[in-house]
PDB file of the backbone (N, CA, C, O) and the ligand in Angstrom, with CONECT records:
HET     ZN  A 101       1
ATOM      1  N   UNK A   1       1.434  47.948 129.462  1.00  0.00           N
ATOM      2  CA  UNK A   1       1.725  48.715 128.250  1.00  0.00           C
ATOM      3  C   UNK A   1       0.424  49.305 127.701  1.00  0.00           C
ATOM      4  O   UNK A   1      -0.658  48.723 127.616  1.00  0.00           O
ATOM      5  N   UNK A   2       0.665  50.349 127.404  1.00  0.00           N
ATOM      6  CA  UNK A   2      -0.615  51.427 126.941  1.00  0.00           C
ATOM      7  C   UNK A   2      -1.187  50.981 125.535  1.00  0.00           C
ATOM      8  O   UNK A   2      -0.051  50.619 125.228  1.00  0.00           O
ATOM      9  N   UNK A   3      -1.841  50.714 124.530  1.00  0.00           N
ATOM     10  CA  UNK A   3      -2.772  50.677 123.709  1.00  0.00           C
ATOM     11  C   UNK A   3      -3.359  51.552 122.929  1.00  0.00           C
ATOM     12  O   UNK A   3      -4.402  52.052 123.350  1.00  0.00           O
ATOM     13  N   UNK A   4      -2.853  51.950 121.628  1.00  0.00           N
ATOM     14  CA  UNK A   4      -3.220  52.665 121.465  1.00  0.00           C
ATOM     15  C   UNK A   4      -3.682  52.657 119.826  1.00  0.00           C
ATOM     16  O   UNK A   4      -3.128  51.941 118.993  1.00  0.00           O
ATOM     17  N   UNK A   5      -5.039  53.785 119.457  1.00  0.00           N
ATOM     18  CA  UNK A   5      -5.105  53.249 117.892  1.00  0.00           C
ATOM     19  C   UNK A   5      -4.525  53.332 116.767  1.00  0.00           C
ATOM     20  O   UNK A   5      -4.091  54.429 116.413  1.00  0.00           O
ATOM     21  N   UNK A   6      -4.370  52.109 115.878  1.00  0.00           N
ATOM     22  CA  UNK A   6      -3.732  51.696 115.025  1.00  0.00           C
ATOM     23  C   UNK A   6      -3.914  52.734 114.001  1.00  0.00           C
ATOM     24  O   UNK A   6      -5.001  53.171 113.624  1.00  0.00           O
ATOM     25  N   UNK A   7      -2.486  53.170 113.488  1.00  0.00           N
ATOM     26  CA  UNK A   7      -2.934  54.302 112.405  1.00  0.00           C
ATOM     27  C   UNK A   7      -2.916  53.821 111.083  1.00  0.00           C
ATOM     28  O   UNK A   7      -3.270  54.673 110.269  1.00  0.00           O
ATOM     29  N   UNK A   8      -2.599  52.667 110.586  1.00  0.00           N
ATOM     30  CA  UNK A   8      -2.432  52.175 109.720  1.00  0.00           C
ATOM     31  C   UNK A   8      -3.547  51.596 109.285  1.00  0.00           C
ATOM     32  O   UNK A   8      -3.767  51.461 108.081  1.00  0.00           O
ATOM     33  N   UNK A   9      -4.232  51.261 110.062  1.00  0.00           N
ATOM     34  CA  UNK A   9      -5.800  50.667 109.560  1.00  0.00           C
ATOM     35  C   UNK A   9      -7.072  51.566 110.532  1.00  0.00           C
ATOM     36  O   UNK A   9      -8.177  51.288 110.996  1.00  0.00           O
ATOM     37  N   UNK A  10      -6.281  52.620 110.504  1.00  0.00           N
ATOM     38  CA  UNK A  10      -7.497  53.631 111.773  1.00  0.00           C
ATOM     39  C   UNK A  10      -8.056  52.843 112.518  1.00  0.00           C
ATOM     40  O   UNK A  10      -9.261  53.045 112.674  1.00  0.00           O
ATOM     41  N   UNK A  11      -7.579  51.942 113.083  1.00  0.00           N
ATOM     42  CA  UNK A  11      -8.324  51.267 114.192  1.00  0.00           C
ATOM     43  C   UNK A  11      -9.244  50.126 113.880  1.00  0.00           C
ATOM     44  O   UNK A  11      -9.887  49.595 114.786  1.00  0.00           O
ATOM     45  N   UNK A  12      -9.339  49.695 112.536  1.00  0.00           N
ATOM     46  CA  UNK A  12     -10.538  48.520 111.406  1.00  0.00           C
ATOM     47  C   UNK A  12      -9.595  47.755 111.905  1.00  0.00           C
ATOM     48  O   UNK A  12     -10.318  47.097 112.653  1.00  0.00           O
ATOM     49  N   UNK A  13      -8.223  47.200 112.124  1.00  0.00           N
ATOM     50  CA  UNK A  13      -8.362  45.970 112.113  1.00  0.00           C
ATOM     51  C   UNK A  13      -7.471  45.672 110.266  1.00  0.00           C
ATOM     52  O   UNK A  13      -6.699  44.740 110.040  1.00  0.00           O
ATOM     53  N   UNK A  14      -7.667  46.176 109.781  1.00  0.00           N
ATOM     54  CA  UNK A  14      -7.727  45.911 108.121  1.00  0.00           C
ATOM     55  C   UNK A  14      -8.594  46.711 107.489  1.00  0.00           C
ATOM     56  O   UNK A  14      -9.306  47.521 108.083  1.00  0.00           O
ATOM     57  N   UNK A  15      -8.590  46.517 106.116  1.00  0.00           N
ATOM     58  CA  UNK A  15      -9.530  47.134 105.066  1.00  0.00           C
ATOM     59  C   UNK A  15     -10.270  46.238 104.180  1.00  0.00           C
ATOM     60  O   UNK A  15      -9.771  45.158 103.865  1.00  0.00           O
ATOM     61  N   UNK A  16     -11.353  46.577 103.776  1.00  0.00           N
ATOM     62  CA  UNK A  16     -11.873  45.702 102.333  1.00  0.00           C
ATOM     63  C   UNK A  16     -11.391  46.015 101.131  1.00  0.00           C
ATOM     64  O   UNK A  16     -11.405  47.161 100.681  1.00  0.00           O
ATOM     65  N   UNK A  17     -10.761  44.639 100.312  1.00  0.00           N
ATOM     66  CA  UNK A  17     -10.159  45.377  98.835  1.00  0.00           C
ATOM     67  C   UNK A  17     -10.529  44.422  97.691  1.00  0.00           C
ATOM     68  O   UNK A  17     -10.893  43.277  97.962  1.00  0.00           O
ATOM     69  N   UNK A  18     -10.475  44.709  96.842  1.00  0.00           N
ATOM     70  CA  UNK A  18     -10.519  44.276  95.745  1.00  0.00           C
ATOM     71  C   UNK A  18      -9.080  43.740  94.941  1.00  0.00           C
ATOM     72  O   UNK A  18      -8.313  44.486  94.333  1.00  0.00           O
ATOM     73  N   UNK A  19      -8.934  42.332  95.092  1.00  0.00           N
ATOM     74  CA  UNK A  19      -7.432  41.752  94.507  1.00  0.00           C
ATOM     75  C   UNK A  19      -8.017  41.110  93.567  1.00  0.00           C
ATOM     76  O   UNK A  19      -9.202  41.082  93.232  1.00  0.00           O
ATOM     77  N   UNK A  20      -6.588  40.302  92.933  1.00  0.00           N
ATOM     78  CA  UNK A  20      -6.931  39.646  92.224  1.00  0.00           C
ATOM     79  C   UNK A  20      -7.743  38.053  92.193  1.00  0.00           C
ATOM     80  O   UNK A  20      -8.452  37.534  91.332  1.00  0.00           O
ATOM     81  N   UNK A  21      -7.240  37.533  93.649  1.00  0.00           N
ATOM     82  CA  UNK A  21      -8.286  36.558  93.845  1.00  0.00           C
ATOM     83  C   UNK A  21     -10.006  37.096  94.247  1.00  0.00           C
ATOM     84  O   UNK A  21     -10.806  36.206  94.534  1.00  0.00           O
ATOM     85  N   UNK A  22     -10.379  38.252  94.243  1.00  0.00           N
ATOM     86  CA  UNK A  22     -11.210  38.414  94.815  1.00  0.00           C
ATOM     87  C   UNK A  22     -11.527  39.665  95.653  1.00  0.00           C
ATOM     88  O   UNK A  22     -10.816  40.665  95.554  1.00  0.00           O
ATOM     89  N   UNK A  23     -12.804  39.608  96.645  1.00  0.00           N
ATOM     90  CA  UNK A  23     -13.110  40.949  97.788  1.00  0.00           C
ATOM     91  C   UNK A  23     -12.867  40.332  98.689  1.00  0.00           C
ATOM     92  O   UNK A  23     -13.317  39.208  98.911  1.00  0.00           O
ATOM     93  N   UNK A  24     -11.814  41.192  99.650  1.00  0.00           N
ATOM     94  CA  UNK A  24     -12.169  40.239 100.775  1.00  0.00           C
ATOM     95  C   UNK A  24     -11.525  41.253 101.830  1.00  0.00           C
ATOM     96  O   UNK A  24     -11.283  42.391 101.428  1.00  0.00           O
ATOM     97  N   UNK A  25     -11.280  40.971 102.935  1.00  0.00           N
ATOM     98  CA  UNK A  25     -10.834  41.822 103.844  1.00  0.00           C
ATOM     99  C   UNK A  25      -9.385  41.604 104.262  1.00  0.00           C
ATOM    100  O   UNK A  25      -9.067  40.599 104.898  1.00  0.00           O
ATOM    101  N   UNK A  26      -8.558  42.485 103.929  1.00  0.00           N
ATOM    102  CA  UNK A  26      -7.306  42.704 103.865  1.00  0.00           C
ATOM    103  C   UNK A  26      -6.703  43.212 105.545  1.00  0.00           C
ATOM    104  O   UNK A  26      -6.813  44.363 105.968  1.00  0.00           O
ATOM    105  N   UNK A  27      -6.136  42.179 106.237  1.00  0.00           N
ATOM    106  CA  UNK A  27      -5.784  42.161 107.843  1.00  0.00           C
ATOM    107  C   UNK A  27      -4.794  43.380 107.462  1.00  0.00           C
ATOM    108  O   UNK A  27      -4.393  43.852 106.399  1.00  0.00           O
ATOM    109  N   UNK A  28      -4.559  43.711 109.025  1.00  0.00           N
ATOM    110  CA  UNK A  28      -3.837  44.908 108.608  1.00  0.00           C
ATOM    111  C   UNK A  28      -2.361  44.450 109.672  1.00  0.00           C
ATOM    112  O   UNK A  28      -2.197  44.110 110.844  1.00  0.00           O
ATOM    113  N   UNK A  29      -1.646  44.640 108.682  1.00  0.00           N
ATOM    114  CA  UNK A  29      -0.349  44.034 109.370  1.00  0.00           C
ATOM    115  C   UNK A  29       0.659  44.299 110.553  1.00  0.00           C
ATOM    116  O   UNK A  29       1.628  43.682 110.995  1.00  0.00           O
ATOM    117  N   UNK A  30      -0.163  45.816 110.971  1.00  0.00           N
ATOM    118  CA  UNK A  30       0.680  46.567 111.739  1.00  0.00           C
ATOM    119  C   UNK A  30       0.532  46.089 112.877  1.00  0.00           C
ATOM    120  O   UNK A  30       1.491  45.889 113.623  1.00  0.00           O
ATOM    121  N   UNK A  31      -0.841  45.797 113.231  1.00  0.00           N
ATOM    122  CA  UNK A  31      -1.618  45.655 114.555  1.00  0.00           C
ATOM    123  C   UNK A  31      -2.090  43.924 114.453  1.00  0.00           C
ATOM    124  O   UNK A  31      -2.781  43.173 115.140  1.00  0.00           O
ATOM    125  N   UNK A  32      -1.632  43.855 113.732  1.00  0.00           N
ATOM    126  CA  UNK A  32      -2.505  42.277 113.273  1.00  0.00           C
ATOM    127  C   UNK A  32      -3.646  41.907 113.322  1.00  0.00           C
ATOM    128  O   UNK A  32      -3.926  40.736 113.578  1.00  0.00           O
ATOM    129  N   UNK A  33      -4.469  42.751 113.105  1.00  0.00           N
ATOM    130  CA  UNK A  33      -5.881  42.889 113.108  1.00  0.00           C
ATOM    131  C   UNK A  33      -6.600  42.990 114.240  1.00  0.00           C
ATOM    132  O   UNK A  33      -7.745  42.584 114.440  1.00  0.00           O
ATOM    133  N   UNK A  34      -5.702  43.679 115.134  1.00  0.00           N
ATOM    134  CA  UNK A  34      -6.535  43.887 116.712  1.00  0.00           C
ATOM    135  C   UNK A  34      -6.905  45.318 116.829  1.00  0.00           C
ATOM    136  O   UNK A  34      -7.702  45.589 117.727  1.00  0.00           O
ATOM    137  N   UNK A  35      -6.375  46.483 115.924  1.00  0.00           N
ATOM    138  CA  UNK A  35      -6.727  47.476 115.957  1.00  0.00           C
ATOM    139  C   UNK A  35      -6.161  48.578 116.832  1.00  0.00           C
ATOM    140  O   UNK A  35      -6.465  49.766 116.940  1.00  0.00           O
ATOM    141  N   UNK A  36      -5.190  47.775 117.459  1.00  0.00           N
ATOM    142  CA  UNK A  36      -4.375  48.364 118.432  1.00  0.00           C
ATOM    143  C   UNK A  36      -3.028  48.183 118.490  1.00  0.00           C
ATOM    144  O   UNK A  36      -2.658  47.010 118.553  1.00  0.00           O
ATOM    145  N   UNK A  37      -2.159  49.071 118.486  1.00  0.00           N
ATOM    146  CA  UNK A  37      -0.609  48.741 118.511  1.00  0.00           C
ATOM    147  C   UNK A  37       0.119  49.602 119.877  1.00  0.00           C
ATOM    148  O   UNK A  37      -0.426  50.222 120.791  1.00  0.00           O
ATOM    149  N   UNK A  38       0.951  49.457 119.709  1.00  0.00           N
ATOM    150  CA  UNK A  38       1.435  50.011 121.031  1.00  0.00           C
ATOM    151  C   UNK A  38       2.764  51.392 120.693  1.00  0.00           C
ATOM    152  O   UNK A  38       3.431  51.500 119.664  1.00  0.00           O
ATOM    153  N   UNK A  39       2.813  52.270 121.892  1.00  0.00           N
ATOM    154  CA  UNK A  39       3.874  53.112 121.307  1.00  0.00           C
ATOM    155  C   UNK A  39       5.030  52.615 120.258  1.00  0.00           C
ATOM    156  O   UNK A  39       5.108  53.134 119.144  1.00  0.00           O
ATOM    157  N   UNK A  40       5.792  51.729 120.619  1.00  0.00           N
ATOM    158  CA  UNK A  40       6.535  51.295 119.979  1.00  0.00           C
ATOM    159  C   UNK A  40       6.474  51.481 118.408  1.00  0.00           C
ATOM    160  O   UNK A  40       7.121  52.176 117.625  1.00  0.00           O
ATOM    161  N   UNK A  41       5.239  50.408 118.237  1.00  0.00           N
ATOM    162  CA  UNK A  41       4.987  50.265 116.596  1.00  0.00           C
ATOM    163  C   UNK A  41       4.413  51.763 116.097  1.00  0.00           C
ATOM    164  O   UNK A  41       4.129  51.746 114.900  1.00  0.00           O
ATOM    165  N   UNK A  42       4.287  52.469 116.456  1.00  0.00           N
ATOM    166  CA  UNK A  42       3.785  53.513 115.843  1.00  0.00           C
ATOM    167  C   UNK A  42       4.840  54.586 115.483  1.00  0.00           C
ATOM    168  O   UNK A  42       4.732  55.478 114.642  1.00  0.00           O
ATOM    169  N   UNK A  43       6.000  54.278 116.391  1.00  0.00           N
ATOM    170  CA  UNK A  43       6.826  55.227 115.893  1.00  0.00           C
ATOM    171  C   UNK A  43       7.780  54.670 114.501  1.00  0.00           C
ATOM    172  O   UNK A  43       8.353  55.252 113.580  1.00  0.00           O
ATOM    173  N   UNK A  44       7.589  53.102 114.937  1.00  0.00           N
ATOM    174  CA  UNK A  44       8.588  52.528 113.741  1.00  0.00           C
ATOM    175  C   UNK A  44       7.354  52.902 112.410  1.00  0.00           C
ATOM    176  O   UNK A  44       7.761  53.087 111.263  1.00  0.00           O
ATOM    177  N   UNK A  45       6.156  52.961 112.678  1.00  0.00           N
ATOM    178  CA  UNK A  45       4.830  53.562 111.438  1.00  0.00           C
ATOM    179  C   UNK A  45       5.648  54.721 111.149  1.00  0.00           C
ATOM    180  O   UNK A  45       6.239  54.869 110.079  1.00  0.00           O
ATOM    181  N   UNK A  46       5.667  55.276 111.800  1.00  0.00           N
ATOM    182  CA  UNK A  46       6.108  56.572 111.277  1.00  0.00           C
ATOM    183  C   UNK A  46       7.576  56.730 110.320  1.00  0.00           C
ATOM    184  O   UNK A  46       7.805  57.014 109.144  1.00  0.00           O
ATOM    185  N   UNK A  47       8.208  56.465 111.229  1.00  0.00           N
ATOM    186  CA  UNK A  47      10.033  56.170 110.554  1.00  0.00           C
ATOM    187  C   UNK A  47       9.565  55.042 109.012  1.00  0.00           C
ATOM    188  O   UNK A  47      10.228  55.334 108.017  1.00  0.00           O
ATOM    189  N   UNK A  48       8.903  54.286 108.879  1.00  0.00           N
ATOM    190  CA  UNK A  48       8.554  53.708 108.069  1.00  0.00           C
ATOM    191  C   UNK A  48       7.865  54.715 107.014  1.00  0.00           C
ATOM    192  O   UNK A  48       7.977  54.592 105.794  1.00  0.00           O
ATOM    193  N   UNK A  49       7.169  55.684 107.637  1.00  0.00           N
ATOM    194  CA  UNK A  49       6.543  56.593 106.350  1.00  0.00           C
ATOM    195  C   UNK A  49       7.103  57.735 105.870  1.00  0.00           C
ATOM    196  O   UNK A  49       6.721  58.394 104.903  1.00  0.00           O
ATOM    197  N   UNK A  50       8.343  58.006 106.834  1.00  0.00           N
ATOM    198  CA  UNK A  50       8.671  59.022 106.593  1.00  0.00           C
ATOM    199  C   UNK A  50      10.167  58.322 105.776  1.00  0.00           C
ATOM    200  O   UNK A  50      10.835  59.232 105.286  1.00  0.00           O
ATOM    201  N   UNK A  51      10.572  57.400 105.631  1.00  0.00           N
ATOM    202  CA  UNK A  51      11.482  56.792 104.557  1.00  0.00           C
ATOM    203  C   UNK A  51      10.819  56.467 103.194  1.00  0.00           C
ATOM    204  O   UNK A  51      11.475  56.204 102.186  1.00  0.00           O
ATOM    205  N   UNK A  52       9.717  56.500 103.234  1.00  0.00           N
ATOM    206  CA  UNK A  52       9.067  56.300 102.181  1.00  0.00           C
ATOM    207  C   UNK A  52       8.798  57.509 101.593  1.00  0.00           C
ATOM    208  O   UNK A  52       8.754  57.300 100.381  1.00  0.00           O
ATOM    209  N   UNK A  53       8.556  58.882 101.874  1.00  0.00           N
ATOM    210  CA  UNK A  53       8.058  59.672 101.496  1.00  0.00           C
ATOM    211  C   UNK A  53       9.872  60.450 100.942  1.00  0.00           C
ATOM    212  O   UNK A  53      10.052  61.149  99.945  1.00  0.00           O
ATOM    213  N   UNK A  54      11.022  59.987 102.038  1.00  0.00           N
ATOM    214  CA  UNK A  54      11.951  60.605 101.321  1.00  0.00           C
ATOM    215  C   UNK A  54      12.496  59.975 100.178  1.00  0.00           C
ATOM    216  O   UNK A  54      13.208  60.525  99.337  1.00  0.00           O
ATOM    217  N   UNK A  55      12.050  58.545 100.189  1.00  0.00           N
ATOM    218  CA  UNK A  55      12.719  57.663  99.579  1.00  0.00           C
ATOM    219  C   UNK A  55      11.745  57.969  97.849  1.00  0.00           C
ATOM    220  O   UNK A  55      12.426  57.690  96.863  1.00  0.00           O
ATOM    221  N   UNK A  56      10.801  58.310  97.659  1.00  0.00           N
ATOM    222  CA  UNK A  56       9.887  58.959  96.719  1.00  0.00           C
ATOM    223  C   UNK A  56       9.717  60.460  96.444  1.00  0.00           C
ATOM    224  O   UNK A  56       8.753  60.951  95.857  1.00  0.00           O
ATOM    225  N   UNK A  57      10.747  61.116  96.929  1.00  0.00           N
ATOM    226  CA  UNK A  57      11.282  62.511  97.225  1.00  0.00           C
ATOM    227  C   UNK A  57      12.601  62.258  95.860  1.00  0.00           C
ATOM    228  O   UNK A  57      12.672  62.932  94.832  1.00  0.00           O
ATOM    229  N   UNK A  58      13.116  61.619  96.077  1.00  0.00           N
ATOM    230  CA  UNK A  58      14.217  61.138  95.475  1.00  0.00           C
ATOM    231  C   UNK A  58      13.580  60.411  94.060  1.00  0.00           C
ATOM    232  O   UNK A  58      14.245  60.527  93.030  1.00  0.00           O
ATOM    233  N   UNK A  59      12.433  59.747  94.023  1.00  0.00           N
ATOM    234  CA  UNK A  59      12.002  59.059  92.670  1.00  0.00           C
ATOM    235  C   UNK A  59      12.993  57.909  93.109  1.00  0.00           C
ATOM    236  O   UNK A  59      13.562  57.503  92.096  1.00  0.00           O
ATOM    237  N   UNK A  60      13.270  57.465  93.847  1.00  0.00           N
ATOM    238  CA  UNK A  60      14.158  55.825  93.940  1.00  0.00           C
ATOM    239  C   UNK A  60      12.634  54.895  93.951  1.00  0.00           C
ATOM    240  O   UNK A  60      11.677  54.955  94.723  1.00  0.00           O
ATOM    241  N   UNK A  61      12.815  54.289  93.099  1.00  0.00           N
ATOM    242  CA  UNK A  61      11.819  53.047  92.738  1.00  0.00           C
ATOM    243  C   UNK A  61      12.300  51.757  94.269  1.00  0.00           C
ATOM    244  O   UNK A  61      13.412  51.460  94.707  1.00  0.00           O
ATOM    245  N   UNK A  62      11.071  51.344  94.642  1.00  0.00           N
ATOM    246  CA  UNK A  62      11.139  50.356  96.321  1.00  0.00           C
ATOM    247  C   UNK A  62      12.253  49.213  96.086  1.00  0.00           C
ATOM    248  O   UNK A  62      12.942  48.866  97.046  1.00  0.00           O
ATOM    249  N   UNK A  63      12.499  48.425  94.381  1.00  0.00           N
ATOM    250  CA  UNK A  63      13.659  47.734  94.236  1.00  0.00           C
ATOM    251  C   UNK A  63      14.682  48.036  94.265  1.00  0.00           C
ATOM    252  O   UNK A  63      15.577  47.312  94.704  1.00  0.00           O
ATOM    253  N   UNK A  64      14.914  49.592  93.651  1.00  0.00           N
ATOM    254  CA  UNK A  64      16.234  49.896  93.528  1.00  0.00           C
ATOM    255  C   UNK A  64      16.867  50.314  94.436  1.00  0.00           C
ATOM    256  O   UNK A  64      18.075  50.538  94.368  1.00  0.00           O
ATOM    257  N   UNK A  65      16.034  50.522  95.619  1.00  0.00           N
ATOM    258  CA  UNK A  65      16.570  51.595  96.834  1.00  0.00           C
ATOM    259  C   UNK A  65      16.771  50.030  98.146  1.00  0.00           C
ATOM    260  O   UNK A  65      17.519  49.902  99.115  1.00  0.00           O
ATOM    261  N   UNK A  66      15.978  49.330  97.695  1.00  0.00           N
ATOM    262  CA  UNK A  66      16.476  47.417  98.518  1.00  0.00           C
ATOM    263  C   UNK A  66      17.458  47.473  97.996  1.00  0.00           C
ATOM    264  O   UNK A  66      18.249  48.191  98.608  1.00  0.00           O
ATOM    265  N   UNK A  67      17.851  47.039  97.086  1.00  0.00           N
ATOM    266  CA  UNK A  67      18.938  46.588  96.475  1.00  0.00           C
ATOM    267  C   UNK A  67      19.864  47.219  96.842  1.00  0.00           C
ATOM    268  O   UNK A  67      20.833  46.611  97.298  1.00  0.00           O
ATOM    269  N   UNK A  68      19.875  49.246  96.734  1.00  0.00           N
ATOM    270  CA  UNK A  68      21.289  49.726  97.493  1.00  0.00           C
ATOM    271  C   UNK A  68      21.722  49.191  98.700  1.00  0.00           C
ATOM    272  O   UNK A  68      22.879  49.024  99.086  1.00  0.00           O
ATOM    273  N   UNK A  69      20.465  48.890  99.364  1.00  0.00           N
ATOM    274  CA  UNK A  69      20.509  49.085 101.231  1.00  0.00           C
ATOM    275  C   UNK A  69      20.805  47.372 101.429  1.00  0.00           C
ATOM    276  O   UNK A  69      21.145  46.965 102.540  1.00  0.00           O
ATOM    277  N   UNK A  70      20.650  46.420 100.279  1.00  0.00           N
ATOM    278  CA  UNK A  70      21.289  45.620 100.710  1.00  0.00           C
ATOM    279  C   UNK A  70      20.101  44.061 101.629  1.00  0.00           C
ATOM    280  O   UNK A  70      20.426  43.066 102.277  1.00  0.00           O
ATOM    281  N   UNK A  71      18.538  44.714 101.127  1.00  0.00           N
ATOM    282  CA  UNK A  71      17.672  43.893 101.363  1.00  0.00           C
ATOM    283  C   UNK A  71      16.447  43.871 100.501  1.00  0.00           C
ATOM    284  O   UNK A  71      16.197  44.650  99.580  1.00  0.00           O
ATOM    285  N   UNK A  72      15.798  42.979 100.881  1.00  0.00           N
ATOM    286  CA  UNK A  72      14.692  41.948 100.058  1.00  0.00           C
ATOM    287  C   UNK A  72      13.428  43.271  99.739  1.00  0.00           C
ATOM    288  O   UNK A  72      12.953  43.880 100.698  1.00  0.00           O
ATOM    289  N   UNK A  73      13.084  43.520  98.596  1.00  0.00           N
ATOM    290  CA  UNK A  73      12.058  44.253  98.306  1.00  0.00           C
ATOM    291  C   UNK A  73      11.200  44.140  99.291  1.00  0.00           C
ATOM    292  O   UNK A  73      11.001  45.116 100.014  1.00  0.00           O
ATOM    293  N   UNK A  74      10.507  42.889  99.514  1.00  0.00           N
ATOM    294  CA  UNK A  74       9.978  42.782 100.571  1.00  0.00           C
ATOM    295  C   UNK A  74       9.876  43.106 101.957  1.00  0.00           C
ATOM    296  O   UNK A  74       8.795  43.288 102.516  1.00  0.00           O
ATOM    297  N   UNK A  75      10.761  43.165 102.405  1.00  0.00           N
ATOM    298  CA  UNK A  75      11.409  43.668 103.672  1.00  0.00           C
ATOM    299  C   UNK A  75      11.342  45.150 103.831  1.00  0.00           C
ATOM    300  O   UNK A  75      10.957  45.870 104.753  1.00  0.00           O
ATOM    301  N   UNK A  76      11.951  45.434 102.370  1.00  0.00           N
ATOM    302  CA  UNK A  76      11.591  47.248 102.828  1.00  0.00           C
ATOM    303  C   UNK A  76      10.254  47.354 102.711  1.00  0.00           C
ATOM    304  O   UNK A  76       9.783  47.987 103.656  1.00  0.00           O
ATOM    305  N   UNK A  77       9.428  46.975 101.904  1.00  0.00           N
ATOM    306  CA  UNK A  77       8.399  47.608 101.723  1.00  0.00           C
ATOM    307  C   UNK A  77       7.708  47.472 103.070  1.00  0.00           C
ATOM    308  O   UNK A  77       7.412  48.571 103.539  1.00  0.00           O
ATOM    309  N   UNK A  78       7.253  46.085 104.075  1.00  0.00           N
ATOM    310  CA  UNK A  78       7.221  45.969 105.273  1.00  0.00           C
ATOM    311  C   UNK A  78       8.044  47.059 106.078  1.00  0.00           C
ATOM    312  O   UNK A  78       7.203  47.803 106.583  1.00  0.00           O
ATOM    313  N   UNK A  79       9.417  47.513 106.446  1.00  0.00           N
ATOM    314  CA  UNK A  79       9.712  48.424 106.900  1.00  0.00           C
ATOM    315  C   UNK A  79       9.234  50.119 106.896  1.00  0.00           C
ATOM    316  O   UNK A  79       9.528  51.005 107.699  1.00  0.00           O
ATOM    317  N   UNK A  80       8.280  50.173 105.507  1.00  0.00           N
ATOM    318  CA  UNK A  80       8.249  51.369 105.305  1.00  0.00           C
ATOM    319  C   UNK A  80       6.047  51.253 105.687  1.00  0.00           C
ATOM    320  O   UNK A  80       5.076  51.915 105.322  1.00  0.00           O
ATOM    321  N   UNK A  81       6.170  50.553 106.194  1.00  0.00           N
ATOM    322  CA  UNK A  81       4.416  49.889 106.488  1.00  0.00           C
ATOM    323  C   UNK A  81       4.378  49.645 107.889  1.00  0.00           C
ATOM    324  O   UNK A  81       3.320  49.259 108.385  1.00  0.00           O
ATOM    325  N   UNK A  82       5.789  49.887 108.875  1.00  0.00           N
ATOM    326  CA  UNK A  82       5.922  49.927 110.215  1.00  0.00           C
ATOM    327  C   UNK A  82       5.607  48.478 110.274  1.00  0.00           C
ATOM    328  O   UNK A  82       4.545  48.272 110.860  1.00  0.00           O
ATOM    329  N   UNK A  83       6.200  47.424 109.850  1.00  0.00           N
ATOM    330  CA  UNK A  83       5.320  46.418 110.207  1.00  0.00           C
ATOM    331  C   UNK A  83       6.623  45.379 110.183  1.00  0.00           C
ATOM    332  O   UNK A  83       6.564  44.150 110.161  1.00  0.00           O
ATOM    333  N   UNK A  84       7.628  46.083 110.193  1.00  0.00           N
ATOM    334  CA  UNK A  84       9.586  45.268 110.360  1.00  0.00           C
ATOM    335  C   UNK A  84      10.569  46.045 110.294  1.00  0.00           C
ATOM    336  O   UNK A  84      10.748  46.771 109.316  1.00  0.00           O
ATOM    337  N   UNK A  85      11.398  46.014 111.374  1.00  0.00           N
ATOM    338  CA  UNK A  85      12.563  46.583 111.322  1.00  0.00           C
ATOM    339  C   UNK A  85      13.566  46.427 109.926  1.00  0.00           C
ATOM    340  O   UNK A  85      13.141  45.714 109.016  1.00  0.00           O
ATOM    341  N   UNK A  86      14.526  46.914 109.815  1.00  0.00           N
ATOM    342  CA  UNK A  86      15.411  46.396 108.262  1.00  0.00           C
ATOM    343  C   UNK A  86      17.154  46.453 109.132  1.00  0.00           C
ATOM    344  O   UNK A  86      18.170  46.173 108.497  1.00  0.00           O
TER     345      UNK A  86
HETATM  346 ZN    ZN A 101      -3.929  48.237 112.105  1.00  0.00          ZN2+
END
């Protein structure tokens, strides 16, 4: 299987951020911090961003638009981060 770079963390692996516990380096969930994902995940990246961008096209807030579809805030927001199916 081919290898290819992670668009979600351009290829870092993760990012450095500033939370509330602290700085620290934020893994990047797509690739799991290898920097590399494979065709697969990149298209669900995509289908993931491009539900997000319609889904904020619309002004549907990430709870209210779970809740229609019938899953965990969480879950979508992961779905729309290519990083879980729904
Ligand atoms: Zn990544």
């Amino acid at each position: 299987m081919t290898l290819q770079h992670c668009p979600a963390c351009d290829g870092n692996g993760g990012r450095y951020a500033v939370t509330s516990i602290g700085n620290g380096f934020l893994r990047c969930g797509l690739c799991a911090a290898s920097g590399q994902v494979t065709q697969e995940q990149i298209e669900q990246y995509r289908e993931g961003q491009a539900f997000r961008v319609e889904r904020e096209g619309r002004e549907e807030g990430l709870r209210e638009c779970a809740k229609r579809l019938g899953v965990s805030p969480t879950q979508l927001s992961r779905f729309e981060r290519g990083e879980a199916k729904l």
